[in-house]
TORPA-4810 file (N, C-alpha, C, O; in nm, 3 decimals):
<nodes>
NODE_1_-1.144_-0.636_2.090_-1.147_-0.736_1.987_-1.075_-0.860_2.038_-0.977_-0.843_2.111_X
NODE_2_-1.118_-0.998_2.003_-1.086_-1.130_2.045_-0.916_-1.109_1.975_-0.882_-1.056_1.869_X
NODE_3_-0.825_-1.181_2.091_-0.712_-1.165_1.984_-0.670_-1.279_1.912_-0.554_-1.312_1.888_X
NODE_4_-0.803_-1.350_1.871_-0.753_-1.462_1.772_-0.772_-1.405_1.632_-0.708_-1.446_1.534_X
NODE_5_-0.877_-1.293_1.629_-0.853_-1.209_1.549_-0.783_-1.147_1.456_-0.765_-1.149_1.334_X
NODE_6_-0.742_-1.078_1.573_-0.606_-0.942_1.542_-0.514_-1.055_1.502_-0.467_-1.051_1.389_X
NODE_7_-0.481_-1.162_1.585_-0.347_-1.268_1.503_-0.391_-1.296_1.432_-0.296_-1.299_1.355_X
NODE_8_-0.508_-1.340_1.350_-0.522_-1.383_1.231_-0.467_-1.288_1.134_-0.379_-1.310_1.051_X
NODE_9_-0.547_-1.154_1.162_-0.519_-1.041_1.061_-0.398_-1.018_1.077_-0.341_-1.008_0.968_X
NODE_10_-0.323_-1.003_1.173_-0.140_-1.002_1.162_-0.084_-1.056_1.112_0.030_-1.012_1.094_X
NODE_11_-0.122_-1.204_1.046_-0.056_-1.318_1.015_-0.089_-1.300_0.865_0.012_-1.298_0.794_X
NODE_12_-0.211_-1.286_0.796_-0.214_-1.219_0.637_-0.154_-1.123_0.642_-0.076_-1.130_0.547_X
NODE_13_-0.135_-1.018_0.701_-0.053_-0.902_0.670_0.057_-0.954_0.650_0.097_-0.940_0.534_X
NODE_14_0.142_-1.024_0.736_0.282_-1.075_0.746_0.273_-1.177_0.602_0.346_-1.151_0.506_X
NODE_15_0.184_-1.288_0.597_0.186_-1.362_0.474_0.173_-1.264_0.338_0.256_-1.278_0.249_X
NODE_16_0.063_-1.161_0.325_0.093_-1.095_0.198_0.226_-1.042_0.215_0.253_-1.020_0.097_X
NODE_17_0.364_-0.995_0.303_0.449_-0.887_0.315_0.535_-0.997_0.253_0.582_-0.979_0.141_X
NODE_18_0.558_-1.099_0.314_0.600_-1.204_0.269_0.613_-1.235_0.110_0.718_-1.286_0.071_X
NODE_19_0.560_-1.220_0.061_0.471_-1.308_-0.092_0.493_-1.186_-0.180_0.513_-1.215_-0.298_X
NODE_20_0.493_-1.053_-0.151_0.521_-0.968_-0.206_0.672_-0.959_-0.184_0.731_-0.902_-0.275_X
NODE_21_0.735_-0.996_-0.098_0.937_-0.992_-0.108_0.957_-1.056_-0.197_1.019_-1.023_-0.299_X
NODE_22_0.885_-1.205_-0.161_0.961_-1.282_-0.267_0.964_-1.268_-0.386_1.049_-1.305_-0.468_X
NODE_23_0.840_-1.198_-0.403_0.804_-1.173_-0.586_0.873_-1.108_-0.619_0.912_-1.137_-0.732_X
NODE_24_0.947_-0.969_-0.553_1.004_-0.892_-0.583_1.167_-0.924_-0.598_1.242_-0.869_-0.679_X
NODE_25_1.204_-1.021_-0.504_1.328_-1.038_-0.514_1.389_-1.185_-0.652_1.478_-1.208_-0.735_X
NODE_26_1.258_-1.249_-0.591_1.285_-1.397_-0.747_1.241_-1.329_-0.890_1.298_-1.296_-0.994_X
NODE_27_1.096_-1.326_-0.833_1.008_-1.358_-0.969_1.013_-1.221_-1.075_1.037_-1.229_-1.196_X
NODE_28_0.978_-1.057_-0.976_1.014_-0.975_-1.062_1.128_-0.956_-1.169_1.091_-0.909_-1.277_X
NODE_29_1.267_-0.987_-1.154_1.373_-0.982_-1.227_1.369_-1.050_-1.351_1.369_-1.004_-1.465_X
NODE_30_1.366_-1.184_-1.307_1.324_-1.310_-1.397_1.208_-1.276_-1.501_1.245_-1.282_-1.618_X
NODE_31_1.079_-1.242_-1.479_0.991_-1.195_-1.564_1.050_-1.014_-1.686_1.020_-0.987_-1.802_X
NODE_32_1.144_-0.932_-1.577_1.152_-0.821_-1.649_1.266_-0.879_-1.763_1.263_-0.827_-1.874_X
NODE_33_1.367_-0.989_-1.733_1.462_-1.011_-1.791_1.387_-1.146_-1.923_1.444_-1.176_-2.028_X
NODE_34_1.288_-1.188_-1.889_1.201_-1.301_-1.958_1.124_-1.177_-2.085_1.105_-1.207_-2.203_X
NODE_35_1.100_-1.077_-2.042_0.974_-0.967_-2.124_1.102_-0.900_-2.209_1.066_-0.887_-2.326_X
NODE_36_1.235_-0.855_-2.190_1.336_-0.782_-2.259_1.347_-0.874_-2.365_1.341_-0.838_-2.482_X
NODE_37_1.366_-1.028_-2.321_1.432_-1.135_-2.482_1.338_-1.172_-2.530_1.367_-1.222_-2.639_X
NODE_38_1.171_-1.179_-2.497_1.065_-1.167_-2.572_1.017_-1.033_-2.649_0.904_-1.034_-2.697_X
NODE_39_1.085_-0.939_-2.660_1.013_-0.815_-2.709_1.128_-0.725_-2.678_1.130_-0.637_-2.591_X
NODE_40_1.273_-0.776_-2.801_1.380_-0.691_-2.793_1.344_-0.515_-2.795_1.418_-0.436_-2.736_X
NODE_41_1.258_-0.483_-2.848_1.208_-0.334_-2.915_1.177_-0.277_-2.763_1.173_-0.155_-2.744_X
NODE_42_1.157_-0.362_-2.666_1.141_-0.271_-2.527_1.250_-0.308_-2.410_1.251_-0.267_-2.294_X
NODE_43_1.348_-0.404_-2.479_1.438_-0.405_-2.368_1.496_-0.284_-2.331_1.607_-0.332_-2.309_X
NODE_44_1.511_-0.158_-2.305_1.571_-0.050_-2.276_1.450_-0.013_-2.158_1.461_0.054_-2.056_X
NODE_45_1.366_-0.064_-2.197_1.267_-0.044_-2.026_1.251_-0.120_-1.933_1.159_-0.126_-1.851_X
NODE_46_1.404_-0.221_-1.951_1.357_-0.338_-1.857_1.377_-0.227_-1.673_1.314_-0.221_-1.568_X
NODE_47_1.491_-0.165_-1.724_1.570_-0.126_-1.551_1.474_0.033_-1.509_1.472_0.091_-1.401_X
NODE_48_1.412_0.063_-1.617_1.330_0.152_-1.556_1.212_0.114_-1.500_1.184_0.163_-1.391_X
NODE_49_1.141_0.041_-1.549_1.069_0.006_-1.490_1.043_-0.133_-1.376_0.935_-0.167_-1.328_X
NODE_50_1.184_-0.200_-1.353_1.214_-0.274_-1.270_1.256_-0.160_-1.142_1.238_-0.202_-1.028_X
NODE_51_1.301_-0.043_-1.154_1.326_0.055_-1.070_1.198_0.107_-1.018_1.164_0.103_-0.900_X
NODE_52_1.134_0.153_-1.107_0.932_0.189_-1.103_0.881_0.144_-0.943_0.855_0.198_-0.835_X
NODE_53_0.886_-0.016_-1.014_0.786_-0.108_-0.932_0.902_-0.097_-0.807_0.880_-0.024_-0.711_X
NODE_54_0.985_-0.150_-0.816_1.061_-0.114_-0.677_1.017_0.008_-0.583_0.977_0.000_-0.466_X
NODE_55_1.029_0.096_-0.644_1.039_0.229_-0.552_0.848_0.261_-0.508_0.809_0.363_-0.451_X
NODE_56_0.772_0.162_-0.548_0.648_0.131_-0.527_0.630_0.008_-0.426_0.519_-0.024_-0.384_X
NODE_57_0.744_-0.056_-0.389_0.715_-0.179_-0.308_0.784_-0.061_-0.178_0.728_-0.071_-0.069_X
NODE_58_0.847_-0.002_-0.182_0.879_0.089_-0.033_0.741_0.121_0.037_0.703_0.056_0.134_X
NODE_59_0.664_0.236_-0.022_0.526_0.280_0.030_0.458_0.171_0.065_0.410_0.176_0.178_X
NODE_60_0.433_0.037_-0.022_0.326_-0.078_0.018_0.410_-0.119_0.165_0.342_-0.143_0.264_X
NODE_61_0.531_-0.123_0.171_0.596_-0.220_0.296_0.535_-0.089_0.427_0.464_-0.088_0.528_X
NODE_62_0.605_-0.003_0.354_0.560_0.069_0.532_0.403_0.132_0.537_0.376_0.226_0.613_X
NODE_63_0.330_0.086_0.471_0.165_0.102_0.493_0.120_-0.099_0.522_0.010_-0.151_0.541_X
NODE_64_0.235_-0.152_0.513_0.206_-0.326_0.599_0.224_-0.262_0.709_0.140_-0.228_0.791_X
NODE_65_0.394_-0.238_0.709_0.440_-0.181_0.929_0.344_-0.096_0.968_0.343_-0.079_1.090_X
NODE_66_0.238_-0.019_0.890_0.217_0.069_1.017_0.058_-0.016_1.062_-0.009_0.014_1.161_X
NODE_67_0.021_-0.133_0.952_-0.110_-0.189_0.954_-0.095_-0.282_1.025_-0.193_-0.343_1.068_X
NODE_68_0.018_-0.314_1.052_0.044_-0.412_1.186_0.056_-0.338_1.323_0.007_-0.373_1.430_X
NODE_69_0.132_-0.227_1.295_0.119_-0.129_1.421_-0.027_-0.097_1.486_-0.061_-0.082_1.603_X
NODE_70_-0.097_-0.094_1.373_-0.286_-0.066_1.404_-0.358_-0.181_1.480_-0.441_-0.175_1.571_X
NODE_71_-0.285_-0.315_1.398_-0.396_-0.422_1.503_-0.312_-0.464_1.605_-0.345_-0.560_1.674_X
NODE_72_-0.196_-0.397_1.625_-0.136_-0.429_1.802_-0.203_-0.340_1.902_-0.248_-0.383_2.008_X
NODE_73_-0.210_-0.180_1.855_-0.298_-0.107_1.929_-0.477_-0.171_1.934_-0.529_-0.182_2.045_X
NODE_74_-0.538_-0.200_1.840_-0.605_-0.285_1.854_-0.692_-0.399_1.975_-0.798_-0.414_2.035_X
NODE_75_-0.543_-0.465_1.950_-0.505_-0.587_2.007_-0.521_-0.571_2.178_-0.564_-0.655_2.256_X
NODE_76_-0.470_-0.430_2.208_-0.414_-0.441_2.312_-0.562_-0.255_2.404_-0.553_-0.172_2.495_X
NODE_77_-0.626_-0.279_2.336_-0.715_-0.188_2.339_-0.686_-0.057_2.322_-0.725_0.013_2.416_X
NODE_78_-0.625_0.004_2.226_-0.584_0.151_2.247_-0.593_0.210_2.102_-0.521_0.300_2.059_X
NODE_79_-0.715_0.127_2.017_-0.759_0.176_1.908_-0.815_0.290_1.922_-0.765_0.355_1.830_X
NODE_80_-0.892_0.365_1.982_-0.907_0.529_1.974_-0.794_0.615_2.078_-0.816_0.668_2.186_X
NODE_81_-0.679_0.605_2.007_-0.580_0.679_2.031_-0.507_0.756_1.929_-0.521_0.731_1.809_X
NODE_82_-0.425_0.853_1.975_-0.377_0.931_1.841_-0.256_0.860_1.750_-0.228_0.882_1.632_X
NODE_83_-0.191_0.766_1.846_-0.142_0.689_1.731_-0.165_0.608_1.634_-0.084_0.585_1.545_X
NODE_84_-0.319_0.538_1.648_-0.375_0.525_1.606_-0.433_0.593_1.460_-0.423_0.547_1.346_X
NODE_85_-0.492_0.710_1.501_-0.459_0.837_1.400_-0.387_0.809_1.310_-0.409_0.769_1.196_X
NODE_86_-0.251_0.844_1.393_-0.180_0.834_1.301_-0.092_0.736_1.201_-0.001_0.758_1.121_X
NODE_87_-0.162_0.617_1.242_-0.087_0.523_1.168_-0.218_0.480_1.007_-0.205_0.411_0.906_X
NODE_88_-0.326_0.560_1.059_-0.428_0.530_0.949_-0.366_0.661_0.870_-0.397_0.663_0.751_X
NODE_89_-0.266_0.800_0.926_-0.227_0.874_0.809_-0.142_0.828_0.732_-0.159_0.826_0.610_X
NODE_90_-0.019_0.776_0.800_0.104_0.718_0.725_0.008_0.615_0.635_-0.010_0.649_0.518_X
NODE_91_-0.053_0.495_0.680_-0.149_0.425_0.564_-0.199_0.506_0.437_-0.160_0.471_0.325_X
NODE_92_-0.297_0.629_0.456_-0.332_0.701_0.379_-0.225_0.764_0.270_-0.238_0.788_0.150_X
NODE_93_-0.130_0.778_0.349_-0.034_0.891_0.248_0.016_0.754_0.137_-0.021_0.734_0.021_X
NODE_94_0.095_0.688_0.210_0.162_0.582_0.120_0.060_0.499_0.015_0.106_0.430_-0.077_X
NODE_95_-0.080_0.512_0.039_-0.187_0.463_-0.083_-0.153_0.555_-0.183_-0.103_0.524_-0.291_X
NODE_96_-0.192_0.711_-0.132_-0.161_0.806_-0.216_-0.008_0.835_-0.320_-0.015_0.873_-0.437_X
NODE_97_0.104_0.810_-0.257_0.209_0.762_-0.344_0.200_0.637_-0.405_0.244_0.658_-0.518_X
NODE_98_0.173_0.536_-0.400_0.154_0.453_-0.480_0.089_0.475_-0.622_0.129_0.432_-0.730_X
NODE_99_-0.016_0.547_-0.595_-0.083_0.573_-0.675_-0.055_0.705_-0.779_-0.082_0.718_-0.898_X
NODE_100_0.008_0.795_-0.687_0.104_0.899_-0.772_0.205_0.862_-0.895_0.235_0.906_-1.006_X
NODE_101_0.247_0.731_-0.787_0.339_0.681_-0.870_0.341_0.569_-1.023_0.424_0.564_-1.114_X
NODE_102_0.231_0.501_-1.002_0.166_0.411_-1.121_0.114_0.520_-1.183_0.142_0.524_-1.303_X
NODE_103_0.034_0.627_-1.134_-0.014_0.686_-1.257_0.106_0.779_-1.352_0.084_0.815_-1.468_X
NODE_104_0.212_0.804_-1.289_0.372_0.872_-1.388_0.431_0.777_-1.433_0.525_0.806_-1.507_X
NODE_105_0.398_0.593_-1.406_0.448_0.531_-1.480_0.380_0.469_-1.601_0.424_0.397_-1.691_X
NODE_106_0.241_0.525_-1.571_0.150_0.526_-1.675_0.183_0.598_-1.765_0.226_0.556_-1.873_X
NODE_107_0.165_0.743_-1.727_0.238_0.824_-1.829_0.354_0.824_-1.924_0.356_0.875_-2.036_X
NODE_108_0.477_0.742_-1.846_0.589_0.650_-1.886_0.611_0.627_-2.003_0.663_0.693_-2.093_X
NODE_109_0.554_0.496_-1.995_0.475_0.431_-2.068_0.391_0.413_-2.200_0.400_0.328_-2.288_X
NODE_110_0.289_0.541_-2.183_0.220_0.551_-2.288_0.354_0.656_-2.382_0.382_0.642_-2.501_X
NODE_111_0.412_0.749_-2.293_0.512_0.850_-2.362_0.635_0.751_-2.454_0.709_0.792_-2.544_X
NODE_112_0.626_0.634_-2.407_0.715_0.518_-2.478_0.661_0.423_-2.570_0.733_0.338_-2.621_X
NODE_113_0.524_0.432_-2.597_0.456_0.370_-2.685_0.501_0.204_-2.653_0.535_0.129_-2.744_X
NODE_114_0.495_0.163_-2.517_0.527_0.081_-2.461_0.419_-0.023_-2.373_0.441_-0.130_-2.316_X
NODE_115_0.268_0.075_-2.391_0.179_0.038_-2.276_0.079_-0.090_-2.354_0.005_-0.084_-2.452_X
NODE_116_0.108_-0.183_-2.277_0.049_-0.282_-2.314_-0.133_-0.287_-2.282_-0.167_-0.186_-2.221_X
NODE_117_-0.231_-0.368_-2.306_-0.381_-0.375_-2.265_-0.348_-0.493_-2.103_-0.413_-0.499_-1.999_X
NODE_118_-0.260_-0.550_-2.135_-0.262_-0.632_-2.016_-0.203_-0.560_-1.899_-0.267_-0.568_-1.794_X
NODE_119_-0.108_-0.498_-1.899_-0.003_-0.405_-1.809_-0.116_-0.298_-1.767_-0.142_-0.279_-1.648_X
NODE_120_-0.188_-0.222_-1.882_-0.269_-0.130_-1.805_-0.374_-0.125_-1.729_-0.406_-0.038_-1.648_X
NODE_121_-0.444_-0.250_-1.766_-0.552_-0.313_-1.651_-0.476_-0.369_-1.535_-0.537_-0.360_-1.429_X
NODE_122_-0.352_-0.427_-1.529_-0.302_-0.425_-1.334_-0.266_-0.313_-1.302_-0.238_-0.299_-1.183_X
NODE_123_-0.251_-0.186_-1.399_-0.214_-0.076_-1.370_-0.332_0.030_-1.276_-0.337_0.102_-1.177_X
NODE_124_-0.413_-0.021_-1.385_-0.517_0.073_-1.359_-0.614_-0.024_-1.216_-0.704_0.028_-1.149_X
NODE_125_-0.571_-0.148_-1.200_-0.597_-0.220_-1.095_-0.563_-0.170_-0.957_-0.641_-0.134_-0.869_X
NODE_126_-0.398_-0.175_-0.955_-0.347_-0.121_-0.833_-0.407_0.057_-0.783_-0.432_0.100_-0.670_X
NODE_127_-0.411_0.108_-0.881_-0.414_0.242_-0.925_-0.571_0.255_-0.839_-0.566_0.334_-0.744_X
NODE_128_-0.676_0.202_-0.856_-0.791_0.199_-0.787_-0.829_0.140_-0.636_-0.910_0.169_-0.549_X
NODE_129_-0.735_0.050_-0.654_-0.725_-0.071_-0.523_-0.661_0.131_-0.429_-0.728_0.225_-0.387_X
NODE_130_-0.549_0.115_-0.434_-0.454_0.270_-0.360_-0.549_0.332_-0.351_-0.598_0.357_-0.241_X
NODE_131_-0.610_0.381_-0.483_-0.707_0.496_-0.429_-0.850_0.452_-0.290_-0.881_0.519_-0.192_X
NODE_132_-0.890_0.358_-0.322_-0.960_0.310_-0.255_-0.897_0.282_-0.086_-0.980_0.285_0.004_X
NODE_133_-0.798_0.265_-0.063_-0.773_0.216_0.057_-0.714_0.334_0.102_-0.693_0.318_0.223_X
NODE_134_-0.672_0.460_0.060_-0.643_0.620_0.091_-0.739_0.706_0.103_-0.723_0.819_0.149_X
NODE_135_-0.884_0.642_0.048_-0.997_0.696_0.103_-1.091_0.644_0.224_-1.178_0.712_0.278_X
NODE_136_-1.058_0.510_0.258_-1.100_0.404_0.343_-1.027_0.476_0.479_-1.071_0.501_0.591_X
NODE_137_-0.877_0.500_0.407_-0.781_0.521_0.578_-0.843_0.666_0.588_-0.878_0.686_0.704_X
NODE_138_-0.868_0.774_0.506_-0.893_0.909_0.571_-1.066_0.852_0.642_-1.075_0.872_0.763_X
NODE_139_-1.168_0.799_0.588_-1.268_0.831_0.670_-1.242_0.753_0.786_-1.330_0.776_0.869_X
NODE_140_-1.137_0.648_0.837_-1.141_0.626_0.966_-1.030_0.690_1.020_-0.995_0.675_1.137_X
NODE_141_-0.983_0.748_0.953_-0.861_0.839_1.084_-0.977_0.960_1.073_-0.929_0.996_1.181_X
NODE_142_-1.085_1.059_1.047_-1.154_1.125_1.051_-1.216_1.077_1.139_-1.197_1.126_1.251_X
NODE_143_-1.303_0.979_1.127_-1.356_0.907_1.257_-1.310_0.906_1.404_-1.367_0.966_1.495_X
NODE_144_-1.188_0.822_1.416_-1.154_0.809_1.533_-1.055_0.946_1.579_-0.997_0.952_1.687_X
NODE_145_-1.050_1.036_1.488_-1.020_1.212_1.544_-1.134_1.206_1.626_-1.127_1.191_1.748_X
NODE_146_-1.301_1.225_1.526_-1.422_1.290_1.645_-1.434_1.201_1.804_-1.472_1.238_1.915_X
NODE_147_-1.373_1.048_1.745_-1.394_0.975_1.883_-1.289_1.036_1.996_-1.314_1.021_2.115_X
NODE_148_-1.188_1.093_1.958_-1.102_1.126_2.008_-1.156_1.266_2.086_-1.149_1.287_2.207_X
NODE_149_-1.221_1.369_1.968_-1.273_1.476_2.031_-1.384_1.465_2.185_-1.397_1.523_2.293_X
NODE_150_-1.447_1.353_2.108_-1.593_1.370_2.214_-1.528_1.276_2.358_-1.578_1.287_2.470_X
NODE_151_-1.415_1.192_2.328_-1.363_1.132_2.437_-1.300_1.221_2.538_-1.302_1.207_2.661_X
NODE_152_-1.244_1.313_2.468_-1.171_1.419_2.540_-1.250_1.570_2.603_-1.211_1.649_2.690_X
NODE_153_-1.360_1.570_2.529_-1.493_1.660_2.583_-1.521_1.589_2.705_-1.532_1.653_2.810_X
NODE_154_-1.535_1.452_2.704_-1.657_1.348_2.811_-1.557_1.408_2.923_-1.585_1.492_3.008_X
NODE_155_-1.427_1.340_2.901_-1.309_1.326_3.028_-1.294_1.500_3.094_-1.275_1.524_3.213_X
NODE_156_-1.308_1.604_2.989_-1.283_1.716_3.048_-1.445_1.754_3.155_-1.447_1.841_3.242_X
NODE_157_-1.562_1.666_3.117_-1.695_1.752_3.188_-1.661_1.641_3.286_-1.769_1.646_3.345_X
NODE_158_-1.611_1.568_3.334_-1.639_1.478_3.468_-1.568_1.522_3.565_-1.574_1.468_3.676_X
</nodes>
């Protein structure tokens, strides 16, 4: 692959990783502490669910590191390799917690008579986006396993 490419795609990865800190470190607080003095009756969920989304920005950061780890191998030609593999599992798993995890804060939520129509459509947003990109990473780490197999068949008959 051209590596004006792979730097492009490194450089949105790094710009979304970016844009997602900041939100998390300015804008999230400010909005959970803005939603408590608009709607005293749910301030007691500001720190749980400011904790929630936190412990949901861990899995997204290290499924960025390992998606940057992917287009350096990439980059540098060593996309059908097993680290490779394995950086589309760590991707896979951490979709899958994400999504473990919005859906128990779904549950949360509704158990708090707290769940808003707007909150549950980005809920149920992220919640599909995860699932979708934990099924995306298993059929290409499945993939580049068989490339791996038949590469390692070719190299053993020569």
């Amino acid at each position: 692959m051209k590596r004006g490419s792979t730097t492009f795609l490194k450089l949105a990865v790094l710009f979304i990783g970016v844009i997602i800190l900041v939100l998390c470190i300015f804008w999230l607080p400010w909005e959970a502490r803005h939603a408590a003095e608009m709607n005293p009756e749910y301030a007691y969920l500001r720190y749980p669910v400011l904790f929630g989304l936190y412990i949901t920005a861990i899995p997204f950061f290290l499924a960025l590191y390992q998606s940057l780890k992917l287009l350096i191998y990439v980059e540098k030609n060593n996309a059908f390799s097993k680290l490779a593999v394995t950086s589309l599992k760590y991707i896979m798993r951490c979709a899958n917690t994400i999504t473990i995890l919005y859906v128990v804060g779904f549950f949360f939520l509704v158990s708090q008579n707290a769940m808003h129509p707007g909150i549950a459509l980005v809920g149920f947003t992220i919640i599909f986006t995860s699932l979708i990109i934990s099924l995306f990473s298993a059929v290409l780490q499945a993939l580049l396993k068989n490339a791996l197999d038949i590469k390692s068949e070719n190299d053993l008959t020569i």
